[in-house]
C-alpha positions as a Markdown table, in Angstrom:
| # | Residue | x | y | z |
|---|---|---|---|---|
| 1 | Unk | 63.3 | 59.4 | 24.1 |
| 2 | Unk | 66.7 | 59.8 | 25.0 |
| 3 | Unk | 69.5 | 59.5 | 22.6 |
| 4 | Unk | 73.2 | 59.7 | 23.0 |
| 5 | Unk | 75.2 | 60.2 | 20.0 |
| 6 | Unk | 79.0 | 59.7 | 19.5 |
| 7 | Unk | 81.7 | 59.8 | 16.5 |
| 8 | Unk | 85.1 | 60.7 | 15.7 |
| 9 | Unk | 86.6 | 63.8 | 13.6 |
| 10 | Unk | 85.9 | 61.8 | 10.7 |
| 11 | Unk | 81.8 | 61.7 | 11.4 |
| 12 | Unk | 81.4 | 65.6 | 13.3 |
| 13 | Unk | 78.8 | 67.1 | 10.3 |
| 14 | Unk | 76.9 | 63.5 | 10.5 |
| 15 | Unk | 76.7 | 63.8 | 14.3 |
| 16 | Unk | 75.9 | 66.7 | 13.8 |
| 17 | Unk | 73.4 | 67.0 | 11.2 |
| 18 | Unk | 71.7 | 63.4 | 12.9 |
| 19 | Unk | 71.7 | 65.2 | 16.1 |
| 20 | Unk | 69.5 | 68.6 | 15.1 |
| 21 | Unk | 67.1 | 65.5 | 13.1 |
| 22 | Unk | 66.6 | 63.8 | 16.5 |
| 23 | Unk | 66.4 | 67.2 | 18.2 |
| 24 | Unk | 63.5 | 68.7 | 15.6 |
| 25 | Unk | 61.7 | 65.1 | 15.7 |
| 26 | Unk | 61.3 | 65.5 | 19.4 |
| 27 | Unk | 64.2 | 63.4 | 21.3 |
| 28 | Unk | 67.1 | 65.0 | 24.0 |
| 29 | Unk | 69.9 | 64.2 | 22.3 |
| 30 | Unk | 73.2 | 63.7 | 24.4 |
| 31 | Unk | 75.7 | 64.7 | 22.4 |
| 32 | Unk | 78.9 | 62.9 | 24.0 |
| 33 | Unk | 81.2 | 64.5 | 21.6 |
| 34 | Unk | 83.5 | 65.1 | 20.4 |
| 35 | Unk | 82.8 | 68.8 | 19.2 |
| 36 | Unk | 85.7 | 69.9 | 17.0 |
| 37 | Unk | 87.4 | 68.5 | 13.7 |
| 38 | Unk | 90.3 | 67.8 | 15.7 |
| 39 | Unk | 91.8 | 63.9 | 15.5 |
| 40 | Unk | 90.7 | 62.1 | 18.3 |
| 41 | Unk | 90.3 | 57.7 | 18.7 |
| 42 | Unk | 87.2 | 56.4 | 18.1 |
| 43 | Unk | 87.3 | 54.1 | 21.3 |
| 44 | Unk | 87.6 | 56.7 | 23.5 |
| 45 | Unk | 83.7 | 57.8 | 22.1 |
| 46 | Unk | 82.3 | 54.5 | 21.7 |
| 47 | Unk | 83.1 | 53.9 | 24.9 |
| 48 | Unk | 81.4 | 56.9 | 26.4 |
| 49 | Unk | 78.3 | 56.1 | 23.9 |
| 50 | Unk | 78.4 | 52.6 | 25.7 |
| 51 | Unk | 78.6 | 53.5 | 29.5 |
| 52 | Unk | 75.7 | 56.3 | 28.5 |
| 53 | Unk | 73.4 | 53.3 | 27.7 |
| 54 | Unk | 74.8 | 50.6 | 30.3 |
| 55 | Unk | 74.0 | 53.6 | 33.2 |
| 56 | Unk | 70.9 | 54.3 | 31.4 |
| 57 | Unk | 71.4 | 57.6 | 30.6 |
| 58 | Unk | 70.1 | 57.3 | 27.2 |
| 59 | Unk | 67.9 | 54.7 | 25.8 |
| 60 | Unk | 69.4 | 54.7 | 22.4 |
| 61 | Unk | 72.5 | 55.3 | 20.8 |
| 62 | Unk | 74.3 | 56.4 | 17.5 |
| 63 | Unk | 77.8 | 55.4 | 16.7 |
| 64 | Unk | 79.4 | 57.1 | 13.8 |
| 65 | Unk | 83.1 | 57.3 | 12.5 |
| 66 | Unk | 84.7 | 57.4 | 9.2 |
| 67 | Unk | 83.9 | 53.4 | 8.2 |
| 68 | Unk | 81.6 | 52.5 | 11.4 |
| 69 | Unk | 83.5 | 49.3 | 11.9 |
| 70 | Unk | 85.7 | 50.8 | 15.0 |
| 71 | Unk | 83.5 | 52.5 | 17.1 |
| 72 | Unk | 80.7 | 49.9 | 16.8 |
| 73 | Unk | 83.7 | 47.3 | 17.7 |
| 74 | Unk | 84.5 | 49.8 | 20.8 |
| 75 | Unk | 80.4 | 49.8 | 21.4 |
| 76 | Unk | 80.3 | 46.2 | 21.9 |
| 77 | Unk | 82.8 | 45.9 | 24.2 |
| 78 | Unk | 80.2 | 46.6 | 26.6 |
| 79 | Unk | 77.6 | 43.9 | 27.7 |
| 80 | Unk | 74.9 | 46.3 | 28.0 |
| 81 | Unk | 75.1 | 48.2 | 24.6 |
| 82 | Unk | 74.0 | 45.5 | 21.0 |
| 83 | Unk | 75.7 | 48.7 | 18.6 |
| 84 | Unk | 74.7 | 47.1 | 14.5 |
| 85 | Unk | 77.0 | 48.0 | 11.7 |
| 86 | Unk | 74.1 | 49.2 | 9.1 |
| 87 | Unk | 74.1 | 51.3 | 5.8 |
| 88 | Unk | 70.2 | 51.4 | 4.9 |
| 89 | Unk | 66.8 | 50.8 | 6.5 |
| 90 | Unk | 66.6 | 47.4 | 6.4 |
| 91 | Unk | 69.4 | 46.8 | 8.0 |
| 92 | Unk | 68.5 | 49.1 | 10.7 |
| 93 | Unk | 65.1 | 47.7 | 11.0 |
| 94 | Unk | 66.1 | 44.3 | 11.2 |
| 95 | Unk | 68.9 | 44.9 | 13.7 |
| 96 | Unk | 66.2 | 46.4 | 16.2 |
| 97 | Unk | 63.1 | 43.7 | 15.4 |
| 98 | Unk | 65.4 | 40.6 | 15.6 |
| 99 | Unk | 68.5 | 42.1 | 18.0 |
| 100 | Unk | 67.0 | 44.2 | 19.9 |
| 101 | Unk | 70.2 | 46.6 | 19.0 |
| 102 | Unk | 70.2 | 49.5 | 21.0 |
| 103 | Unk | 72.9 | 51.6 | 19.1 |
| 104 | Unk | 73.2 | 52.1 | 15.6 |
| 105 | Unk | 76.2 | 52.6 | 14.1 |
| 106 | Unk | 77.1 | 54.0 | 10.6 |
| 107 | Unk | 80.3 | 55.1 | 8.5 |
| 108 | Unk | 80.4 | 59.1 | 7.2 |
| 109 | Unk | 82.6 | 57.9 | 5.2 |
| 110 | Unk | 80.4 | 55.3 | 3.3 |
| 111 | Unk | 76.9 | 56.5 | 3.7 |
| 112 | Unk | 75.6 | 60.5 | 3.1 |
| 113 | Unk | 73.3 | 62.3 | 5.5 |
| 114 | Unk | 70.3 | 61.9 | 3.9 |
| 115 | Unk | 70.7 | 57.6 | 4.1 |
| 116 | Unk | 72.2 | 58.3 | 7.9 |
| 117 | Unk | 68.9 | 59.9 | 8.7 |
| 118 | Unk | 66.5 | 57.5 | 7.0 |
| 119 | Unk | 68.5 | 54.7 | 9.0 |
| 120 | Unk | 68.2 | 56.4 | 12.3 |
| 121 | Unk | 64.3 | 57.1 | 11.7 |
| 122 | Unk | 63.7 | 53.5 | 10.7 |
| 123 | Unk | 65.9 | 52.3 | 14.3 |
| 124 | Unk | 64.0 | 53.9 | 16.2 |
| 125 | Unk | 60.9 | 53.2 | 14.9 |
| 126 | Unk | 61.3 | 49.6 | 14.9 |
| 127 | Unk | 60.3 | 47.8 | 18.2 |
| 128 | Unk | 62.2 | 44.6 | 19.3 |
| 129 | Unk | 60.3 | 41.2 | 18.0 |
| 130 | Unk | 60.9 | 39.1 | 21.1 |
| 131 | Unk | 59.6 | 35.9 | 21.1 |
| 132 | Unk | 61.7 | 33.7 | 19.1 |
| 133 | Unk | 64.4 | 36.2 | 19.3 |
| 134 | Unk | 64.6 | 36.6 | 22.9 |
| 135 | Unk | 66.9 | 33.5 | 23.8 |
| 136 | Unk | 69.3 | 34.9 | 21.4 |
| 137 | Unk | 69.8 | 38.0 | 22.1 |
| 138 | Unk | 70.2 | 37.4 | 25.9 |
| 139 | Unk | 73.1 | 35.0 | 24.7 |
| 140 | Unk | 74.8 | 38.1 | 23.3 |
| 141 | Unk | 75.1 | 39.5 | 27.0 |
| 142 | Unk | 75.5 | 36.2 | 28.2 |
| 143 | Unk | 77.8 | 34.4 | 25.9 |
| 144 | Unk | 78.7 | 31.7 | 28.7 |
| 145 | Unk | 75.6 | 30.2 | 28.6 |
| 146 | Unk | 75.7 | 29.4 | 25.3 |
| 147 | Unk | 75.4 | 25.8 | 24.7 |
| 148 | Unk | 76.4 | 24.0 | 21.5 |
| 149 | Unk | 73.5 | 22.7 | 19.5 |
| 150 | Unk | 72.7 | 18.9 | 19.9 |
């Protein structure tokens, strides 16, 4: 599988420590940057990470800066890319099984390497539930059809 990966100055030894773990498990990883230690703006990289996925040049994404909170806000700004906020397996399972997320996003700051790489594995391990899930999470790309319950 295909996997773009993305973070800030804050997050360049996750990315790149996720990255070789991807590579060594048997993905291409795009590696959007950035590739030095020098500030850059979070947007600017969750925005790449997102038009990667909306032009389908990777299935899968990882979002990573200092907290997580910003770039996975910059992810979502995109209708095609679902980026979850996650800080253990669970999370990261749940996000693909009942939100068919297809980036994960995490915070360097918050969570170590060896938690980052157990979350990744367990993302992309995870397939998407459908069924009752479906209607919802084409209401997240489709928020105007949202109707208020009865």
């Amino acid at each position: 599988m295909r996997i773009a990966i993305a973070s800030d100055h804050a997050a360049i030894e996750m990315k790149a420590a996720l990255a070789e773990h991807l590579r060594l498990a048997g993905h291409d990883v795009l590696d959007l940057g950035p590739q030095g230690v020098d500030p850059v703006d979070y947007p600017d990289y969750g925005y790449k990470l997102a038009d990667a996925i909306a032009a389908g040049d990777a299935a899968m994404g990882v979002a990573i800066c200092g907290s997580g909170i910003g770039i996975s806000i910059a992810v979502n700004r995109n209708p095609a890319a679902r980026a979850a906020l996650v800080s253990e397996p669970l999370s990261a399972r749940l996000a693909r099984e009942h939100n068919d997320a297809n980036v994960i996003a995490m915070g360097a700051r918050l969570i170590g390497i060896a938690m980052a790489k157990e979350c990744v594995e367990a993302f992309i391990a995870t397939p998407f539930g459908g069924d009752r899930h479906l209607r919802r999470v084409e209401k997240l790309s489709h928020p105007h059809f949202t109707k208020e319950p009865a």
